[in-house]
VOGU-3710 file (C-alpha; in Angstrom, 3 decimals, decimal comma):
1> xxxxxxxxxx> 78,090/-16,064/-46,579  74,723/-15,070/-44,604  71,394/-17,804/-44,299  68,419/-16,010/-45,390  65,928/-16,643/-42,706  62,704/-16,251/-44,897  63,213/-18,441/-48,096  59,841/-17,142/-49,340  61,160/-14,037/-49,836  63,591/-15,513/-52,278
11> xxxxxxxxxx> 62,474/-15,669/-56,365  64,571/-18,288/-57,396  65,060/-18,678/-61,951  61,568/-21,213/-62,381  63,666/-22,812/-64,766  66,708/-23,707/-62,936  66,971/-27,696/-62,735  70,481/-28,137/-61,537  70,522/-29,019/-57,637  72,476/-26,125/-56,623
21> xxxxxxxxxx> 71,018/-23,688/-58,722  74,139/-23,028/-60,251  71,998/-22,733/-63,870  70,066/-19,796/-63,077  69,838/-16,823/-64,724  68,041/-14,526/-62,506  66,734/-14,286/-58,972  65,025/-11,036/-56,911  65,509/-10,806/-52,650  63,490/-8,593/-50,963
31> xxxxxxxxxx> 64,212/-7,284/-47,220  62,235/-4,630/-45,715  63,634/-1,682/-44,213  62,699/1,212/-41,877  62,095/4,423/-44,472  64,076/6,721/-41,598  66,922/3,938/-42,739  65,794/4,393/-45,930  65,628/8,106/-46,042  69,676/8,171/-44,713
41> xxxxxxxxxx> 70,931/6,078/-47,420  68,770/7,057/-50,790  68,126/10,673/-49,680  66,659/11,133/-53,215  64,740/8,325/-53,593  60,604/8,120/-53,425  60,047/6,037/-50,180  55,862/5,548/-51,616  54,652/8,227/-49,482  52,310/10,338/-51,580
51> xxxxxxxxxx> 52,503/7,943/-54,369  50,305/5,174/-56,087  51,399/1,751/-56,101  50,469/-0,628/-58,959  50,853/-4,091/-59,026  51,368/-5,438/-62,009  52,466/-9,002/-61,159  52,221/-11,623/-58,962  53,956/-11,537/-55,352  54,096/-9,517/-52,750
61> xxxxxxxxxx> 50,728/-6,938/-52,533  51,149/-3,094/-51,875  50,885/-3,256/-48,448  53,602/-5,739/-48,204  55,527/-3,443/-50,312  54,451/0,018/-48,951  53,908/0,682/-44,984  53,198/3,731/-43,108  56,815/2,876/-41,692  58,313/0,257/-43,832
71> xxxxxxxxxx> 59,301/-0,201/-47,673  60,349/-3,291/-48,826  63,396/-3,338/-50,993  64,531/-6,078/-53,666  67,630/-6,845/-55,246  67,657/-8,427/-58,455  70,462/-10,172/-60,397  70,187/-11,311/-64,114  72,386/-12,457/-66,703  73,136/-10,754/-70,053
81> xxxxxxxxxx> 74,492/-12,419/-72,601  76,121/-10,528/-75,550  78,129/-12,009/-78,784  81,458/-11,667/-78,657  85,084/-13,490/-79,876  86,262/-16,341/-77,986  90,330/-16,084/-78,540  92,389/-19,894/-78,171  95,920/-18,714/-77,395  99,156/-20,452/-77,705
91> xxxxxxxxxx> 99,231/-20,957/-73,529  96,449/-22,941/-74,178  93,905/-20,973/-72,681  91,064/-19,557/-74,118  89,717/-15,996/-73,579  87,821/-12,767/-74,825  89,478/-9,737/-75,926  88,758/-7,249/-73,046  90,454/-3,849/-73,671  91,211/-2,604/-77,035
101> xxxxxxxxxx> 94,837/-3,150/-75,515  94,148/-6,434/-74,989  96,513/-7,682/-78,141  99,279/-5,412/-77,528  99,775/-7,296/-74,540  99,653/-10,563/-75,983  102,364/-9,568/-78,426  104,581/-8,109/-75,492  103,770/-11,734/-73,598  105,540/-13,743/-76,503
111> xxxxxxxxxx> 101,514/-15,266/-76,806  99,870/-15,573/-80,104  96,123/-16,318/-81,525  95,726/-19,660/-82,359  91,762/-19,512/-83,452  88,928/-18,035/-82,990  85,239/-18,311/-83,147  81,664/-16,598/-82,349  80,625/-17,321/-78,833  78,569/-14,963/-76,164
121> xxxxxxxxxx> 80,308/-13,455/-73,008  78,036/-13,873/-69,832  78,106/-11,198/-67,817  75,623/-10,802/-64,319  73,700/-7,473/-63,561  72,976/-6,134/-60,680  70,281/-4,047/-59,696  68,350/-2,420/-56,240  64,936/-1,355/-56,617  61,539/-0,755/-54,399
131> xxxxxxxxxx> 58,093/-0,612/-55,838  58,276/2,741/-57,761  61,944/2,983/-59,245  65,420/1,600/-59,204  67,840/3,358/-56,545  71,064/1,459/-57,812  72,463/-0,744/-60,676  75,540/-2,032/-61,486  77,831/-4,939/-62,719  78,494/-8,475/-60,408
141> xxxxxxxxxx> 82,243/-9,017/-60,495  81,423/-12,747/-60,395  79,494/-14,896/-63,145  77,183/-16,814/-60,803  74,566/-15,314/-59,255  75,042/-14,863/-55,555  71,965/-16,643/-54,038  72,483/-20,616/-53,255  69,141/-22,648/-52,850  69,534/-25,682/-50,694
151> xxxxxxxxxx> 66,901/-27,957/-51,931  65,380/-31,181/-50,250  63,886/-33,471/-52,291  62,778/-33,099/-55,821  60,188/-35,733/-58,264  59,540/-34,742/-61,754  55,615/-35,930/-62,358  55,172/-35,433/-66,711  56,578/-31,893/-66,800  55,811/-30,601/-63,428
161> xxxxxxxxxx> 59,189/-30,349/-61,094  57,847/-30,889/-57,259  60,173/-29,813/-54,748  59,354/-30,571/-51,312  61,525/-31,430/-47,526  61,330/-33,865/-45,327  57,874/-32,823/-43,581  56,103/-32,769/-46,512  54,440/-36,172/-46,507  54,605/-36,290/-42,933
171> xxxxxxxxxx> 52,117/-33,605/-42,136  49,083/-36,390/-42,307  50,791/-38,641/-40,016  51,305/-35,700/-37,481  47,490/-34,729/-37,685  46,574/-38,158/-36,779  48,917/-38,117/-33,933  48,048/-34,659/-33,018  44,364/-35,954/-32,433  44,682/-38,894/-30,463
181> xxxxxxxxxx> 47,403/-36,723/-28,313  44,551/-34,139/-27,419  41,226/-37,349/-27,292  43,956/-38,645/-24,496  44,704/-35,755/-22,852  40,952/-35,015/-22,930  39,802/-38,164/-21,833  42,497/-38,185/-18,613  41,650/-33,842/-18,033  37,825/-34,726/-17,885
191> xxxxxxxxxx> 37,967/-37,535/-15,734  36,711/-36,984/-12,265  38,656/-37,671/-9,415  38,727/-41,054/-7,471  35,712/-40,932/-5,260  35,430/-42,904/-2,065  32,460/-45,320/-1,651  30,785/-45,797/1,936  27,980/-46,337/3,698  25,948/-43,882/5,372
201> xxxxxxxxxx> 26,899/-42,732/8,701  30,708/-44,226/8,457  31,584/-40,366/8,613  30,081/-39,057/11,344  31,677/-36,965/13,299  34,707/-36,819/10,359  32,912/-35,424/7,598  35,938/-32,760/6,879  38,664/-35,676/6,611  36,712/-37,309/4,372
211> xxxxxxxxxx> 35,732/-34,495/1,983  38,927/-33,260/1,917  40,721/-36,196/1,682  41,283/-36,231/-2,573  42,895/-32,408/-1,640  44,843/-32,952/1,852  47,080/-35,818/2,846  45,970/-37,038/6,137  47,972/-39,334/8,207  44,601/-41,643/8,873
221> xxxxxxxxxx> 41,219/-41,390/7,851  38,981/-42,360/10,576  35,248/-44,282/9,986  32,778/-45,782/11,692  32,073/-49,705/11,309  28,293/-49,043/11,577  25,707/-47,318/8,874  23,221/-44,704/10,327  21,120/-47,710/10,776  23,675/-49,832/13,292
231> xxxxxxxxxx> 24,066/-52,359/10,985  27,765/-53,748/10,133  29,157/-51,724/7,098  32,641/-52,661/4,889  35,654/-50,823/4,672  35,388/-47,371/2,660  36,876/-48,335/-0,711  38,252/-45,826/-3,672  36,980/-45,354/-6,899  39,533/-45,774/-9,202
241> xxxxxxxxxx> 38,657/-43,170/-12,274  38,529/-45,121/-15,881  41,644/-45,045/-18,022  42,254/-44,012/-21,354  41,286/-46,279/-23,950  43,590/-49,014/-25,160  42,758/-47,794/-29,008  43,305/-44,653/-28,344  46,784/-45,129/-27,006  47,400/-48,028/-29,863
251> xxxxxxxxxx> 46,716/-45,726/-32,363  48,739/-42,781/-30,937  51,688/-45,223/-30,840  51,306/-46,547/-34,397  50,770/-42,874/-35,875  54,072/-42,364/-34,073  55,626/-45,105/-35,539  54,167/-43,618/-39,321  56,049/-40,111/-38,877  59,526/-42,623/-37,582
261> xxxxxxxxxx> 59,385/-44,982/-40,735  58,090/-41,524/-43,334  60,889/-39,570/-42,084  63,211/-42,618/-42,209  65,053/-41,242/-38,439  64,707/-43,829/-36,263  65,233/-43,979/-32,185  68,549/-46,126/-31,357  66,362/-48,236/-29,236  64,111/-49,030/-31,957
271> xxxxxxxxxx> 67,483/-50,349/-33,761  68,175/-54,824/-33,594  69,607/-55,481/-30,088  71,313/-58,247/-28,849  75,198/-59,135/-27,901  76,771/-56,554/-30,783  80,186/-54,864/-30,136  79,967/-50,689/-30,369  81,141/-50,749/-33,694  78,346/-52,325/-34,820
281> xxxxxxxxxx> 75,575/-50,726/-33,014  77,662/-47,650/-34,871  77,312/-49,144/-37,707  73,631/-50,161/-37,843  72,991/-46,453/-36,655  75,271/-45,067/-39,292  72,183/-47,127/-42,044  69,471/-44,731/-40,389  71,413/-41,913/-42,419  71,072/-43,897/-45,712
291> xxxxxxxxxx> 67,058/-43,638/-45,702  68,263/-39,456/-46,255  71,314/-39,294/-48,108  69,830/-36,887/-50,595  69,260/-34,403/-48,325  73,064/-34,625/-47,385  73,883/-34,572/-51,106  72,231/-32,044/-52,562  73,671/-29,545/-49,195  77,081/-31,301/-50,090
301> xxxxxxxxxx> 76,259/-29,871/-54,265  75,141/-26,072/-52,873  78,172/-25,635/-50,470  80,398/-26,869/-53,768  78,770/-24,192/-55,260  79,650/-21,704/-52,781  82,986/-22,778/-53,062  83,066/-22,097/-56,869  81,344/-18,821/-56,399  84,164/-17,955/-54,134
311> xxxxxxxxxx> 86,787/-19,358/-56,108  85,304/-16,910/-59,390  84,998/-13,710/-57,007  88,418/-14,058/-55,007  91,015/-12,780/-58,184  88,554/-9,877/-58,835  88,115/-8,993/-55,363  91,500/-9,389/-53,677  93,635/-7,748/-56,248  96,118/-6,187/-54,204
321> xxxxxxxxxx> 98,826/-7,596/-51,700  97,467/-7,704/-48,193  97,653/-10,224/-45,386  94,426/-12,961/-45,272  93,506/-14,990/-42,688  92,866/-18,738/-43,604  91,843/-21,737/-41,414  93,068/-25,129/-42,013  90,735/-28,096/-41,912  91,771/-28,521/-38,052
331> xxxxxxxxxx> 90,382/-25,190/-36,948  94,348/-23,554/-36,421  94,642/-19,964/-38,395  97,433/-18,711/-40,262  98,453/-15,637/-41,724  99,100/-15,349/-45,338  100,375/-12,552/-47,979  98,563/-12,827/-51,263  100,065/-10,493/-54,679  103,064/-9,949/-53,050
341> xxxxxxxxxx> 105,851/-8,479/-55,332  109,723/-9,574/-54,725  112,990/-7,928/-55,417  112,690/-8,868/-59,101  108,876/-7,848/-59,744  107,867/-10,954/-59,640  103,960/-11,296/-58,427  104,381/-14,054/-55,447  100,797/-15,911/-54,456  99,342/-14,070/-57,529
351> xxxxxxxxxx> 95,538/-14,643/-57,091  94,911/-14,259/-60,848  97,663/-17,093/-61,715  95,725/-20,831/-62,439  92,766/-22,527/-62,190  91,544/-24,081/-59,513  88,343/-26,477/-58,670  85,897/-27,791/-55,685  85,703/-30,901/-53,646  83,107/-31,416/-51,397
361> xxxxxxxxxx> 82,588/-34,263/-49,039  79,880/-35,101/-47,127  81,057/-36,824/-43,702  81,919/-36,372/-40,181  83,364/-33,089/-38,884  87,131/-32,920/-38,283  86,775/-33,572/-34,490  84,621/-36,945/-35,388  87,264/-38,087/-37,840  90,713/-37,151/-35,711
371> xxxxxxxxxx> 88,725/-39,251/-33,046  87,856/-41,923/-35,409  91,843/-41,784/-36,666  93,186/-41,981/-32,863  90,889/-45,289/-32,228  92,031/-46,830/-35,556  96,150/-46,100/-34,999  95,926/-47,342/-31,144  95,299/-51,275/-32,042  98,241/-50,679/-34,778
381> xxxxxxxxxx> 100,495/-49,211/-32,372  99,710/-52,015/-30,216  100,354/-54,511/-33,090  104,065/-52,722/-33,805  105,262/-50,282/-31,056  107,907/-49,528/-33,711  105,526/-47,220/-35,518  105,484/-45,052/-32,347  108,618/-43,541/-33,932  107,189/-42,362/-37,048
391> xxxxxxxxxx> 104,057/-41,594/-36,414  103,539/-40,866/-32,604  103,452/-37,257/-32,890  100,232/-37,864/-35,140  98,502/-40,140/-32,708  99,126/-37,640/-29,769  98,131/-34,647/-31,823  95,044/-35,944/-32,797  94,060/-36,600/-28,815  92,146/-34,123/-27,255
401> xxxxxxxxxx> 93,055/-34,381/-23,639  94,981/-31,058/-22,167  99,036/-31,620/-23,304  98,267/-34,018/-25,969  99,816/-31,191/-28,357  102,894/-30,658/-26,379  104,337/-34,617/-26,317  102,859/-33,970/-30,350  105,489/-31,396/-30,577  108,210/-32,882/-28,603
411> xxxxxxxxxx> 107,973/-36,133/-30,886  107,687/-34,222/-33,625  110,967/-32,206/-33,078  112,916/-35,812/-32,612  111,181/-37,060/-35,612  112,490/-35,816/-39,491  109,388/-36,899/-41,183  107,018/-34,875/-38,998  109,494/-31,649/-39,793  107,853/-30,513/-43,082
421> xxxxxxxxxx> 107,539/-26,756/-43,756  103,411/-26,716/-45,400  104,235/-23,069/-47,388  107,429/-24,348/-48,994  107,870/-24,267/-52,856  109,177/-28,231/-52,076  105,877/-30,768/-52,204  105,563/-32,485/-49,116  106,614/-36,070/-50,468  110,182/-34,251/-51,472
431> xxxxxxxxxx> 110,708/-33,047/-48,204  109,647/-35,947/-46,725  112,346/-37,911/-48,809  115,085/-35,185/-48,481  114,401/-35,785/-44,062  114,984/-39,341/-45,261  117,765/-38,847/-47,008  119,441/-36,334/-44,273  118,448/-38,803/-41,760  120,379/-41,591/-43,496
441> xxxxxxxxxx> 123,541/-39,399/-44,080  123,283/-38,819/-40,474  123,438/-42,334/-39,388  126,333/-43,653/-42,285  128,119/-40,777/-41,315  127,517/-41,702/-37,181  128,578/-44,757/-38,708  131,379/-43,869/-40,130  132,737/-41,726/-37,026  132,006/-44,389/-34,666
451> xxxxxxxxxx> 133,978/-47,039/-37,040  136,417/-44,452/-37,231  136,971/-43,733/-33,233  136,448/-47,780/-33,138  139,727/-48,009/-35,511  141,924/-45,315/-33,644  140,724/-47,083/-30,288  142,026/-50,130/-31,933  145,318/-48,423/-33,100  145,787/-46,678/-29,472
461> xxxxxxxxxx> 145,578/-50,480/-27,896  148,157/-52,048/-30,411  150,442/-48,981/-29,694  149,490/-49,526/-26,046  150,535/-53,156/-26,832  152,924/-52,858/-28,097  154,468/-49,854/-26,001  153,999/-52,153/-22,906  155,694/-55,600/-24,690  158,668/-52,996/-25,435
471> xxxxxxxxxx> 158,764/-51,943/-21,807  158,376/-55,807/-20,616  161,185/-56,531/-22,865  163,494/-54,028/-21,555  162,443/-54,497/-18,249  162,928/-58,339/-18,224  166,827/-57,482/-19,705  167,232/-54,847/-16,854  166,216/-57,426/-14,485  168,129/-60,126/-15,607
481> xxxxxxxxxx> 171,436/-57,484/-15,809  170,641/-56,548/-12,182  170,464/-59,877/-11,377  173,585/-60,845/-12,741  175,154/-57,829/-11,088  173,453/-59,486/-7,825  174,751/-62,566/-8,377  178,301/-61,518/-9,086  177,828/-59,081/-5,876  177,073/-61,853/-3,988
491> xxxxxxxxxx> 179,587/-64,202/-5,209  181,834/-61,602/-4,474  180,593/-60,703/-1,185  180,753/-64,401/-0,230  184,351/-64,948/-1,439  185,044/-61,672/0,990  182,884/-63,231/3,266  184,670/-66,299/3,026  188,169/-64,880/3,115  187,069/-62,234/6,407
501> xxxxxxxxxx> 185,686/-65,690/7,589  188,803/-67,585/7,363  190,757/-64,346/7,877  188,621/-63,772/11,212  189,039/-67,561/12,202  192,906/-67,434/11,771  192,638/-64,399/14,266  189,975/-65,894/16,474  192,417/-68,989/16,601  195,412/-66,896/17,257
511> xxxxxxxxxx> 193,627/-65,098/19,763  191,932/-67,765/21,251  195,227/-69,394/21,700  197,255/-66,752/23,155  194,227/-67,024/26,052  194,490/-70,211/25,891  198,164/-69,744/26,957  197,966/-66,874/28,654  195,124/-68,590/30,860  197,539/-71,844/31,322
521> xxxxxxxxxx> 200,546/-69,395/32,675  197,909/-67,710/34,973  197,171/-71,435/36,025  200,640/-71,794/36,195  201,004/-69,230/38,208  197,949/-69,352/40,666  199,760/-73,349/40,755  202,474/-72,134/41,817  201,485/-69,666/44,398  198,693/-72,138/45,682
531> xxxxxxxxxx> 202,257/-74,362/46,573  204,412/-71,661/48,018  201,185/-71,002/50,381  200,792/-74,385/51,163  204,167/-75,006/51,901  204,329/-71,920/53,732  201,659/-73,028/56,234  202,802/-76,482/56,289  206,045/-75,665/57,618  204,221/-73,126/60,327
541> xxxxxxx> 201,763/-75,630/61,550  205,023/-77,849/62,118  207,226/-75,532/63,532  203,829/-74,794/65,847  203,074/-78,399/66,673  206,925/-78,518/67,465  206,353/-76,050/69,913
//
């Protein structure tokens, strides 16, 4: 899709009405092109030199046509209409016959004629010519002709179409403004400069400083307080130059305002003021566009057209499996196989296969709108942070700070909605409910194992119960036999102790009295020595004292 740069160089079908042209039958380009070019690609065709140009219609004149190093070239498409059958099959569509084949295959389709009538098959023409003879021709694949006028404005006045942009009506306006532009500039060009008034002889002695002084910039300007006379003189004072007129500035101002309100664009300054929130002030400038929504439709009804035009030329054009490159409405590119054939034959992404249409909307770009989207989900996520869940990888994808895409993808890969495969055979609502779905299994069957491990936990702490009552049973009966056996040890042990006691007594007795005795016949005896002594020395002292 190329912009021609010269529209006047463009013959558009006079008769065409539709917006978009798309009800033309002919149109003629011309380009012009150096005849050494020339000479390389039509080796045998007259580039005019030696020849005699006539023109014979209205256009371009010979020398436009004919240079000493140019030759203009035009292409010209028309249409052709010749009678032929329209065929209604039983698939419900309706087409001519195009081969004399054409029913053989219908019969080994399983299709049959349902009716028939007269109709005419539009074909387009193509043809290359310069001024003296045509160098190609040929058949368009397409059946619309390949030239796309973008129109401005149109007014039908009795039977006379006008067609004219937004400038048209606005040329007066700019004339008017264009002379009051150059009286002003005039007036402030050809004013003199700001003079200095004095009195004679108050620059004497300093006539250079003061003749100089509208060119230099002195730090002081020195003068004398006297005229040439003596007499007392004023201060020098400047002449201030006169100003442009007030008129002439009014009226620049209010032409200015004409080619604002013709146009219908606006400054946002001239917009209402006052204490508005942004959305408003958006909104107000968002009505500017309203004063020139035609201009927006009828580019909105030619890039349509394109679209059909495209839509006519892709099934003749790519007819054979290859690998295309297509852009999503977000700018990201993908790779795609078109007429690829499977194991079984079978034509996948067949280019040939349905019909398809053209919607065109006139609106922001996609980098306006995913902004737009990110400022209207914010106040919602603040409203329910629950949504931040389901839709959080959309929010962050559609933010265009650096790593906005990678916390996009990281919520995307914990969320099963966001997981949905764009080139599957599945529409996107199925898969959407099948993630549902699998999500839900997920969490009865989570469920279901954590009711499960809840129940065996349970089952483990009755047998844990119950194992432990068992073993506080049997350890309460061993207890109470070994404390049986302790008692009857001890009763035993104290009967033992009692008989060793009275066993031990009946010895300690025994004993104690066979001391006792043996004691009282050593007292006896120490008795009876103690008197054989004392009798002893009783009867020496005598016999002594006898002496």
């Amino acid at each position: 899709i190329d912009p021609i740069d010269n529209p006047f160089t463009v013959y558009f079908d006079p008769n065409s009405v539709a917006p978009d042209g798309s009800d033309a039958d002919r149109v003629l380009i011309t380009t012009m092109m150096a005849k050494k070019a020339f000479a390389k690609l039509y080796p045998d065709a007259d580039d005019g030199n030696g020849t005699s140009f006539t023109q014979r219609g209205t256009g371009d004149s010979q020398s436009e046509w004919i240079t000493k190093e140019d030759i203009r070239i035009a292409e010209y498409f028309y249409t052709v209409r010749e009678k032929a059958t329209l065929y209604q099959l039983s698939d419900g569509s309706s087409t001519f016959a195009e081969d004399k084949d054409f029913f053989k295959r219908l019969e080994m389709a399983g299709i049959t004629v349902v009716d028939k009538r007269d109709s005419f098959k539009k074909s387009i023409k193509y043809c290359k010519l310069t001024a003296n003879e045509i160098i190609e021709e040929g058949t368009w694949a397409g059946k619309y002709l390949p030239i796309v006028p973008v129109y401005g404005r149109h007014l039908v006045v009795g039977d006379k179409r006008y067609k004219f942009g937004m400038i048209r009506y606005a040329k007066d306006p700019q004339r008017m403004y264009n002379f009051w532009q150059t009286s002003i500039t005039e007036g402030v060009a050809l004013a003199p400069k700001a003079k200095w008034l004095m009195a004679e002889g108050q620059d004497e002695g300093h006539e250079n400083d003061w003749i100089n002084a509208n060119i230099k910039s002195f730090p002081l300007l020195r003068y004398k307080q006297t005229d040439i006379e003596g007499r007392a003189a004023p201060v020098p004072q400047r002449l201030q130059p006169e100003p442009p007129q007030a008129g002439i500035m009014a009226a620049a101002a209010g032409v200015d305002d004409d080619i604002k309100s013709i146009m219908g664009i606006f400054d946002p300054s001239q917009l209402r003021q006052g204490n508005i929130s942004g959305k408003a002030l958006n909104g107000q400038q968002q009505q500017v566009d309203l004063t020139n929504y035609d201009y927006y439709d009828n580019l909105t009804r030619s890039i349509a057209h394109i679209g059909t035009i495209c839509l006519d030329l892709i099934p003749k054009i790519y007819d054979t499996e290859r690998v295309m490159r297509i852009i999503g409405d977000d700018g990201k590119p993908d790779l795609l196989t078109v007429n690829q054939r499977d194991a079984t034959g079978r034509v996948l992404n067949d280019m040939t296969v349905g019909q398809y249409d053209v919607v065109m909307d006139t609106g922001p770009g996609y980098n306006s709108k995913r902004q737009e989207a990110v400022d209207s989900m914010l106040p919602l996520l603040a409203a329910d942070p629950n949504l931040m869940k389901t839709a959080g990888d959309l929010v962050f994808r559609n933010m265009d700070w650096p790593g906005a895409d990678v916390i996009a993808d990281r919520l995307a890969a914990l969320n099963p909605l966001a997981q949905i495969d764009e080139h599957s055979e599945i529409p996107p609502m199925v898969q959407m409910k099948l993630k549902q779905a699998d999500e839900q299994v997920k969490q009865l069957t989570q469920q279901l194992q954590t009711m499960e491990m809840a129940m065996k936990q349970r089952q483990d702490i009755e047998q844990v119960r119950q194992e432990a009552e068992t073993k506080r049973t049997l350890l309460k009966e061993t207890n109470r036999a070994h404390e049986m056996e302790l008692r009857d040890a001890h009763d035993h042990a104290n009967m033992r102790m009692k008989v060793d006691g009275q066993a031990q007594e009946t010895v300690m007795k025994t004993q104690t009295q066979i001391e006792i005795e043996q004691m009282k016949a050593q007292v006896a005896i120490l008795l009876a020595n103690m008197d054989r002594t004392s009798l002893r020395n009783a009867s020496a002292e005598t016999t002594e004292r006898a002496i």
